[in-house]
C-alpha positions as CSV (number, residue, x, y, z in Angstrom):
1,X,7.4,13.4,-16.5
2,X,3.6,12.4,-16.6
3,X,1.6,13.4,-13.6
4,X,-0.7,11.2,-12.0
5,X,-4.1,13.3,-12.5
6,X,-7.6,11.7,-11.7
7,X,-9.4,14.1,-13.4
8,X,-7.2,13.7,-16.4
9,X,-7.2,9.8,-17.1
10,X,-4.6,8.8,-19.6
11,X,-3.4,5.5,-21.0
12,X,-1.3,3.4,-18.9
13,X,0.6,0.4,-19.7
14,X,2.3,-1.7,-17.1
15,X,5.1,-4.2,-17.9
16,X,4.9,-6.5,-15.3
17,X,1.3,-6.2,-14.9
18,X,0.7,-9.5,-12.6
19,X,2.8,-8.4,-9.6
20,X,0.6,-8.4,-6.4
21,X,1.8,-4.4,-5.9
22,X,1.4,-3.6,-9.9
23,X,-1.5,-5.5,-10.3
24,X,-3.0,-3.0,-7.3
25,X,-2.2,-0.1,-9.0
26,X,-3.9,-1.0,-11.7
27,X,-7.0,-1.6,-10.5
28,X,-6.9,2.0,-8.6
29,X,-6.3,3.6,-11.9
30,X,-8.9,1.4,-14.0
31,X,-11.4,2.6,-11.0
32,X,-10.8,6.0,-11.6
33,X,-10.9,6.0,-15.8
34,X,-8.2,5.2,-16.8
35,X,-7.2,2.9,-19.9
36,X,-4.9,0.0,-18.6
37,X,-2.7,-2.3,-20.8
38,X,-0.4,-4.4,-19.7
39,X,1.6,-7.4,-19.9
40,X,3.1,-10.7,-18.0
41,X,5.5,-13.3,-18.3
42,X,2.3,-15.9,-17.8
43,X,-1.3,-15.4,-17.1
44,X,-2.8,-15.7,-13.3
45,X,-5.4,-15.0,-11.4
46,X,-3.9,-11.7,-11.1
47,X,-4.3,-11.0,-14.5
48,X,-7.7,-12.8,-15.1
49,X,-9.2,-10.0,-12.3
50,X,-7.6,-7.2,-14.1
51,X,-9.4,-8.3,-17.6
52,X,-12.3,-8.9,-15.6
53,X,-12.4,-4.7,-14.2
54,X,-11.6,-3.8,-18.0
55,X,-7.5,-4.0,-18.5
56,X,-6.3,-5.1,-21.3
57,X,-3.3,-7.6,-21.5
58,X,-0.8,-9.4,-23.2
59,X,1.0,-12.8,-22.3
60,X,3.9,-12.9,-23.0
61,X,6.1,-9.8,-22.7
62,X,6.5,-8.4,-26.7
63,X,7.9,-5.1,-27.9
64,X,4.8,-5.4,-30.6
65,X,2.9,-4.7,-27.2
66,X,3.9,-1.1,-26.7
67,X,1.8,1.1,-28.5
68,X,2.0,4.7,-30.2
69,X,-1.2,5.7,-28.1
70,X,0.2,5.0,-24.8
71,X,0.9,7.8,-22.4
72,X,2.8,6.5,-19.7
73,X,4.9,2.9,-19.2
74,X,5.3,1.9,-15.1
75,X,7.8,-1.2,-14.5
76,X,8.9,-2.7,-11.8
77,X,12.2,-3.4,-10.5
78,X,12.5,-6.8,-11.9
79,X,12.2,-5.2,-15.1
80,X,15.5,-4.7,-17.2
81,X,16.5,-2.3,-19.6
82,X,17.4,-5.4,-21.9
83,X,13.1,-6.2,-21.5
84,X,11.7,-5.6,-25.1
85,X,8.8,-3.7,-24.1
86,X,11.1,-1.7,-21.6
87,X,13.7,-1.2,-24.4
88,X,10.6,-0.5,-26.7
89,X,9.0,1.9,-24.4
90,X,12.6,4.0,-24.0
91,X,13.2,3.8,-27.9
92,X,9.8,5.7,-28.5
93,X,10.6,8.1,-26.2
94,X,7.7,7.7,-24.2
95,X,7.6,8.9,-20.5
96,X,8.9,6.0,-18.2
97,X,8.1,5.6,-13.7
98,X,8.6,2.8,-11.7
99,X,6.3,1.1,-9.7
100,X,7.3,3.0,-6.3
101,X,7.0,6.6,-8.4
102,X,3.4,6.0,-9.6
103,X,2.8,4.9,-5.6
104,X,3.9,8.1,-4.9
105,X,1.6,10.1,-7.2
106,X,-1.5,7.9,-6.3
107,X,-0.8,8.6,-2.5
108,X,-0.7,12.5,-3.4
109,X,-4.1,12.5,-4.8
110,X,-5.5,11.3,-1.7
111,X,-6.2,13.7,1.4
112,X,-5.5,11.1,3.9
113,X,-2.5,8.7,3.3
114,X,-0.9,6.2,5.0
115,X,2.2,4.5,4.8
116,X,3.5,1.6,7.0
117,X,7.0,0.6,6.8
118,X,9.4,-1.4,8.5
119,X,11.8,-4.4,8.0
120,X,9.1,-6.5,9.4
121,X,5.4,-7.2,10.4
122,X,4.3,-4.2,7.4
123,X,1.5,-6.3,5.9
124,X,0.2,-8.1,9.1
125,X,0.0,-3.9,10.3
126,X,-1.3,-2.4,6.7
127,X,-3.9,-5.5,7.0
128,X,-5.0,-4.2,10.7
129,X,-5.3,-1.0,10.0
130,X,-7.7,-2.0,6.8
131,X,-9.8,-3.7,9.6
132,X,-10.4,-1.3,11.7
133,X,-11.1,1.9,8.6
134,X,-13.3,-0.4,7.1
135,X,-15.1,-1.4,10.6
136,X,-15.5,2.3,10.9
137,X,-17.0,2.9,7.7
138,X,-14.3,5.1,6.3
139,X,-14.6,3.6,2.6
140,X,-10.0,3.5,2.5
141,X,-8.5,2.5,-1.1
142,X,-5.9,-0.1,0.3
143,X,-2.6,-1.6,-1.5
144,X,-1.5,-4.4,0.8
145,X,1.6,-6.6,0.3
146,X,-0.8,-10.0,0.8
147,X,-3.7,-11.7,-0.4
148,X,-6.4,-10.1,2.6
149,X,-9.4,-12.3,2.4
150,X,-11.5,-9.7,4.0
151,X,-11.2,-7.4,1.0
152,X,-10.5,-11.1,-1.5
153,X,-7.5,-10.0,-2.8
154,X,-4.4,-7.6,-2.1
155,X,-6.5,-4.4,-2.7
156,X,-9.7,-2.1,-2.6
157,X,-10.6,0.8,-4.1
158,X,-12.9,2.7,-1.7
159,X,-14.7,6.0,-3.2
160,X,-13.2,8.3,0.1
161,X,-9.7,10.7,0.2
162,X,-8.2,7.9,2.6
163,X,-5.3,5.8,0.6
164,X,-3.5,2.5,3.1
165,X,-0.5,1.1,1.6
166,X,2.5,-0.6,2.5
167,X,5.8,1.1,2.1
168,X,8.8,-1.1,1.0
169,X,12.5,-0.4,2.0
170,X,14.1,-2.3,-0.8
171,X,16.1,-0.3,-3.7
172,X,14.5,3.1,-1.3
173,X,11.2,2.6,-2.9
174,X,9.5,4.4,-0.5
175,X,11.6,7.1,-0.8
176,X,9.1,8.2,-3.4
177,X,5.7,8.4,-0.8
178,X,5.0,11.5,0.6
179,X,2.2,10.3,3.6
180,X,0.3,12.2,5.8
181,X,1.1,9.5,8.3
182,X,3.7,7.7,8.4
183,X,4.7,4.2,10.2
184,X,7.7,2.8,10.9
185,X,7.4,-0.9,13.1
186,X,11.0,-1.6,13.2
187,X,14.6,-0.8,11.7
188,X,16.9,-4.5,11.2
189,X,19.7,-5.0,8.8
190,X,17.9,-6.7,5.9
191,X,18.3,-6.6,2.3
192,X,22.2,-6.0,2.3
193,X,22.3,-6.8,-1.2
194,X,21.3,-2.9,-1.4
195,X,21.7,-1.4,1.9
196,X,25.6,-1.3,2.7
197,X,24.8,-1.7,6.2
198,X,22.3,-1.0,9.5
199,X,23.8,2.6,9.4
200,X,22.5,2.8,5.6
201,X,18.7,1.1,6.4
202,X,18.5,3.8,9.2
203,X,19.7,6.4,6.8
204,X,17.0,5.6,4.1
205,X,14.4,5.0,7.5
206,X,15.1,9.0,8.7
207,X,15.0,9.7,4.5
208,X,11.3,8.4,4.9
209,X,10.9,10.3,8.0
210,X,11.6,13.4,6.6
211,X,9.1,13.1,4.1
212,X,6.1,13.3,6.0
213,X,4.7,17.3,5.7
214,X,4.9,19.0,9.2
215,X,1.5,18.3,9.6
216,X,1.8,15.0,9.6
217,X,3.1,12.2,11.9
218,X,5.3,9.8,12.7
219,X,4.1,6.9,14.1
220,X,7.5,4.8,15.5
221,X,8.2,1.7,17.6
222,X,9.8,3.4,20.9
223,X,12.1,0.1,20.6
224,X,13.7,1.4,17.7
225,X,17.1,2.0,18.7
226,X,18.7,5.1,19.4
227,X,15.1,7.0,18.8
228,X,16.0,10.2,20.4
229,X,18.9,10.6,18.0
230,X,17.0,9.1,15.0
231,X,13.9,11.5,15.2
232,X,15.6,14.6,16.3
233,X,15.0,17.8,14.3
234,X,11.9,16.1,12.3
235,X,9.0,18.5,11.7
236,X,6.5,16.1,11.8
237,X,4.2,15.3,15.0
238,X,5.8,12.2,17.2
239,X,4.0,9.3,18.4
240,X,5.6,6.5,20.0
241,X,3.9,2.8,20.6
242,X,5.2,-0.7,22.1
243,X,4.9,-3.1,24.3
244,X,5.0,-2.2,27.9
245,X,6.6,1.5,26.7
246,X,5.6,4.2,24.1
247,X,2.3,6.8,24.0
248,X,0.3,4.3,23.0
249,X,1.4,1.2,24.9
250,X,0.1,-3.1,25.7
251,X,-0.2,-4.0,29.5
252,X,-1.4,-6.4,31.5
253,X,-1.0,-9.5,28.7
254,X,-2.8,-12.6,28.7
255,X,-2.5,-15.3,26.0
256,X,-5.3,-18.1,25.2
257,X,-4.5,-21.7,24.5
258,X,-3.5,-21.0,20.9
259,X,-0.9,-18.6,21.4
260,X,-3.1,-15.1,20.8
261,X,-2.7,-12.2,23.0
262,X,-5.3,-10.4,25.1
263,X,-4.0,-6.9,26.2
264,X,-4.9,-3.3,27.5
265,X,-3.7,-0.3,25.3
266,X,-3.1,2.8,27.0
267,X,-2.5,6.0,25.4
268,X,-0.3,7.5,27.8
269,X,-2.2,7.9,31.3
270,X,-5.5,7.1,29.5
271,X,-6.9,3.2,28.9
272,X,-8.6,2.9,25.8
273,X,-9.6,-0.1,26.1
274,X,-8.8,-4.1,26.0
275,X,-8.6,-5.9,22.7
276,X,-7.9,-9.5,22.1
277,X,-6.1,-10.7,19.0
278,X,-6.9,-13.4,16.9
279,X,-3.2,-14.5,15.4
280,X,-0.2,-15.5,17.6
281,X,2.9,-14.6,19.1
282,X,4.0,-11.1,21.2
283,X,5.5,-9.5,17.8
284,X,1.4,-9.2,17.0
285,X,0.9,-7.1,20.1
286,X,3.1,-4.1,18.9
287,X,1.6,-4.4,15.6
288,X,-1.4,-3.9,17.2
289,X,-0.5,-1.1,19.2
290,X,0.9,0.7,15.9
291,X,-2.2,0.0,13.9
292,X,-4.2,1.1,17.2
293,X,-2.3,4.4,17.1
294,X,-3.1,4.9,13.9
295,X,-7.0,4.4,13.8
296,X,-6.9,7.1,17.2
297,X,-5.5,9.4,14.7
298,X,-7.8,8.7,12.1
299,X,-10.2,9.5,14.5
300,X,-11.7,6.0,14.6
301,X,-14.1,4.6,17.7
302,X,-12.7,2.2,20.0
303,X,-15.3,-0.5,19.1
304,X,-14.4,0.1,15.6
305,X,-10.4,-0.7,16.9
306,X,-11.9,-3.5,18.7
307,X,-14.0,-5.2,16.1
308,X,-11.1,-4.8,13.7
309,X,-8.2,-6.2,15.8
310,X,-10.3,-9.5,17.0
311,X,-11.8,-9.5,13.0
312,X,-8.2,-9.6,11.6
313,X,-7.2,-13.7,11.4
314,X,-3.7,-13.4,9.6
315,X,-3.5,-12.8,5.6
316,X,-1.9,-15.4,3.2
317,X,1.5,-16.8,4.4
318,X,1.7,-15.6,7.7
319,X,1.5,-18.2,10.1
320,X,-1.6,-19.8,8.0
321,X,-3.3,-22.7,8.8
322,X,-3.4,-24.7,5.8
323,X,-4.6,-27.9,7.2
324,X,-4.1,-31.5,9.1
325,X,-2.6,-34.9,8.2
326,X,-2.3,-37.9,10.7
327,X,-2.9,-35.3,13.5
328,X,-0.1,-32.9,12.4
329,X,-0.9,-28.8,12.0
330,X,0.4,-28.0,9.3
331,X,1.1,-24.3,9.2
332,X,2.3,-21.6,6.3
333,X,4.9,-18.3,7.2
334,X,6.9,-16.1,5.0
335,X,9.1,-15.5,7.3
336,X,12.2,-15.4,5.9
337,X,15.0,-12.5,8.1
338,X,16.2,-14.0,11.8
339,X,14.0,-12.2,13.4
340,X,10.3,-12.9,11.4
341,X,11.9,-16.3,12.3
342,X,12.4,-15.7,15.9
343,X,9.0,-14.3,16.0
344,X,7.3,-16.9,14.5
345,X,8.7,-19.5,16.7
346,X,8.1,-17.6,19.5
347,X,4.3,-17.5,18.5
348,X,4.4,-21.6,18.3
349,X,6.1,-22.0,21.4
350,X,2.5,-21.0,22.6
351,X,0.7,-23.2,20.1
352,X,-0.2,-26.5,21.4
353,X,2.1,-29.0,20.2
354,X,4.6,-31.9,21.3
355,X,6.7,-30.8,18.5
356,X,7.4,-27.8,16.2
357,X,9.2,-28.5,13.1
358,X,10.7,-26.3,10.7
359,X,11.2,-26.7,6.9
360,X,13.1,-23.2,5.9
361,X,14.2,-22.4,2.7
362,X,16.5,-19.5,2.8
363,X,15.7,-16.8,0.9
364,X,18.9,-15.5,-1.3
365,X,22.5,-15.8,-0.7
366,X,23.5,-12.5,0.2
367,X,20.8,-12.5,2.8
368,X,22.1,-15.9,4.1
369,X,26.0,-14.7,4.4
370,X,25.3,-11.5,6.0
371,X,23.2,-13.3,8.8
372,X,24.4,-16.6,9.1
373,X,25.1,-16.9,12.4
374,X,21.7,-14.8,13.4
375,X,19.5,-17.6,11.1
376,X,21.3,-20.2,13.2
377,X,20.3,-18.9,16.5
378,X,16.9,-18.0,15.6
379,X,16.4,-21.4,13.9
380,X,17.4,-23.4,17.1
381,X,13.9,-22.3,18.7
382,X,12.2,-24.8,16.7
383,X,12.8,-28.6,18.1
384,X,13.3,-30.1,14.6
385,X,14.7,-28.3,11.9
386,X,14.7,-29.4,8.0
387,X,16.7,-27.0,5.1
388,X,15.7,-26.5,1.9
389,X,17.9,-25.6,-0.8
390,X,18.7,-21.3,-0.9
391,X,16.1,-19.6,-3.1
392,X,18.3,-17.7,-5.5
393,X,15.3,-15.0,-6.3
394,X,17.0,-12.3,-8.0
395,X,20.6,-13.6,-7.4
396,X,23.5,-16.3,-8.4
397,X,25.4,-18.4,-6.0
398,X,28.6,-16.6,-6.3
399,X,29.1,-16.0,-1.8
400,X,30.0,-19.8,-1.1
401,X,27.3,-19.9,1.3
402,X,24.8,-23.4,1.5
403,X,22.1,-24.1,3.3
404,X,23.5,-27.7,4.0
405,X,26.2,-25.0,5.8
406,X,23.5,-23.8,8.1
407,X,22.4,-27.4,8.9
408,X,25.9,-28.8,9.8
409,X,26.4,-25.2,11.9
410,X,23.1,-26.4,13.6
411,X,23.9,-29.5,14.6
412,X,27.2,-28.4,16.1
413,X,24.7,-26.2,18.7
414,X,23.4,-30.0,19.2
415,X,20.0,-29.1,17.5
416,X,18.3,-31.7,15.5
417,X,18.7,-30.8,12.0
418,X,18.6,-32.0,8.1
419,X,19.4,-31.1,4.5
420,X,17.7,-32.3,1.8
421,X,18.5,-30.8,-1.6
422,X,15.0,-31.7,-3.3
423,X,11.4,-31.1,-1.8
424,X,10.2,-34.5,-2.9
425,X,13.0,-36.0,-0.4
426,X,11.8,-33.4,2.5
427,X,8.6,-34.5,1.7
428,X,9.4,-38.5,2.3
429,X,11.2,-37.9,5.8
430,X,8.3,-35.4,7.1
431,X,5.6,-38.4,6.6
432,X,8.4,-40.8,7.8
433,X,9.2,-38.7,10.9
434,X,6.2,-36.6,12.0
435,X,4.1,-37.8,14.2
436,X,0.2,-37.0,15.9
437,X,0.6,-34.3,17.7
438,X,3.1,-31.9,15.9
439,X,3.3,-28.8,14.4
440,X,5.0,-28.4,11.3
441,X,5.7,-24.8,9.7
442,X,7.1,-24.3,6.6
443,X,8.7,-21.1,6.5
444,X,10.5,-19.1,3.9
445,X,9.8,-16.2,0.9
446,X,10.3,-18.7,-1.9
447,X,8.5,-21.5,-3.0
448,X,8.7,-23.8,0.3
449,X,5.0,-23.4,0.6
450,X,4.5,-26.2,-1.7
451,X,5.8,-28.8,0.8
452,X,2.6,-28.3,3.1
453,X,0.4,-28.2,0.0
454,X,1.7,-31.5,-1.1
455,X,1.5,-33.2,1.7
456,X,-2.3,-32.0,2.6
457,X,-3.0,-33.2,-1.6
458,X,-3.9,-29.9,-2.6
């Protein structure tokens, strides 16, 4: 297999170039010398940037594309054997790495790495801890799952031996990063379309663990459950954080009128200081406190923490304001598992509003069956709810699982609910129901975004 060498820059060519993580990569590698080709299903801004830094690429997807001269091919898991360029790419014989396994070798060429994983809240952290290292001055390359308008995109390239990513659970992908420090937020039965069951996520979660060098450290919610057990016999250093518990841990919690948290963070015995956050809800506060113990690691100051936490105001899709109509907030989350749900209505509970509506569009069916009743519970927080057909993403609808299912399950808890199996219908009854006052969120990892657009005229 091709190593990763920054002193040795080779040809690279990316099938699937336009993917927010690949697209990343890419950028790191062009940076450092490196000839990048690539192509995409369609063109995007993603791929306009990339031509802009010097890649060059191909629209569509052609096995005429893969070239004699190239030196390495990366893909990404929604890439197929059956691809051309992937089929191509294997017939030539030329060495083959996934996206996750060229993450891995970019993270070893970096002295200081950093990996944040967790079923939830892993870009909102990543995205923190880029405030605060680049409040400090510490120049980090940073690979975020979200657009991050304080660095205009999903990445920098910073000219310093610190590398921030996020570190993705799905298919083990992070099985192939090998960080200095490493953080897990949370471990919740998610993606059971891979993972056979919460016994296999925490499997893969102690997996990760176990990669980080005895040097290192593990930075780990002390809500996880079962932690004693789950770190026991790691060589890596230990650090704890939480809410009201942990080595690094938020007390004495205010909230202002928009739902954002003030808090003091002890580590241990020790206050370091009190930082105030400028996005909602308490799940925030921990993800503070993780990011927190992260920069004290790093060795950052605690005005640097400071003027990174109260600097960070949410990235794309997570809990974004996108704008008013007839007096209604109209507000964007990708929250898509039971408990990014339960967070997120949490954090409008303490918003402002006469009413919080919900449009969720589930987010594939296996997810959907394995948590139905959980998606129920967590959806009965908001006061209104309206469903959106399942987004099949990489599935078919072979479970016998609806979200007009979900809907008829909430209105037997006596919730006020609707289906609608079109957004231009959802559309009609929001301007026909919605009134001054309310706060509508539309929430899900597919397309359901559109509905807010739409209805501001964007």
């Amino acid at each position: 297999m091709v190593q990763i060498d920054f002193s040795r820059p080779v040809h690279v060519h990316f099938i699937g170039i336009g993917g927010i993580s690949m697209s990343g990569l890419a950028a790191v590698l062009l940076d450092r010398g490196f000839t990048v080709t690539g192509s995409d299903s369609r063109k995007s801004e993603q791929t306009s940037w990339l031509e802009g830094l010097g890649a060059q690429i191909s629209i569509p997807q052609s096995a005429a594309n893969i070239k004699g001269d190239i030196d390495l091919v990366v893909y990404t898991a929604a890439i197929h054997p059956d691809n051309p360029e992937y089929a191509a790419a294997a017939a030539a014989g030329l060495p083959m790495m996934s996206r996750a396994e060229l993450l891995g070798q970019l993270m070893a060429q970096y002295p200081t790495s950093i990996a944040v994983a967790g079923t939830h809240g892993k870009t909102t952290t990543t995205s923190m801890i880029a405030q605060i290292m680049m409040a400090h001055q510490m120049d980090p390359t940073i690979s975020v799952g979200g657009i991050l308008p304080s660095i205009g995109g999903n990445v920098r390239v910073g000219s310093s031996g610190s590398f921030l990513t996020e570190a993705c659970e799905y298919t083990n992908s992070f099985l192939h990063l090998t960080p200095q420090i490493g953080i897990i937020l949370n471990i919740d039965a998610d993606h059971l379309d891979f993972f056979k069951d919460l016994d296999d996520i925490r499997h893969s979660f102690r997996l990760f663990a176990e990669k980080i060098p005895a040097e290192g450290t593990l930075i780990i919610s002390a809500q996880v459950p079962e932690l004693d057990a789950f770190v026991l016999g790691l060589s890596c250093h230990i650090v704890t954080f939480g809410a009201g518990c942990g080595d690094y841990h938020a007390e004495q919690i205010t909230w202002d009128s928009l739902g954002c948290a003030s808090f003091d963070l002890c580590r241990k015995d020790t206050l370091l200081g009190r930082f105030t956050l400028n996005v909602p809800g308490e799940h925030n506060i921990t993800n503070a406190a993780a990011a927190i113990a992260c920069a004290d690691l790093l060795g950052a100051s605690v005005s640097s923490m400071s003027a990174g936490i109260s600097g960070f105001t949410g990235t794309d899709r997570r809990f974004q304001k996108k704008g008013e109509i007839g007096g209604v907030t109209i507000i964007d989350d990708y929250a898509h598992h039971p408990t990014e749900i339960r967070a997120t209505l949490r954090a409008a509970q303490k918003y402002p509003a006469k009413r919080i509506w919900c449009v969720f569009q589930p987010h594939t069916y296996s997810r959907t069956k394995a948590l139905f009743d959980e998606f129920v519970d967590a959806l009965s927080l908001a006061d209104q709810v309206v469903l959106a057909d399942i987004y099949a993403a990489r599935e078919t609808d072979t479970l016998g699982v609806s979200s007009e299912q979900l809907c008829q399950k909430l209105k037997e808890k006596g919730r006020e609910a609707w289906y609608f199996p079109t957004f231009d219908e959802i559309e009609t009854f929001l301007l026909e129901h919605c009134t001054a006052g309310d706060l509508l969120i539309t929430m899900g990892a597919g397309d359901v975004f559109h509905i807010g657009e739409r209805l501001l005229g964007f």
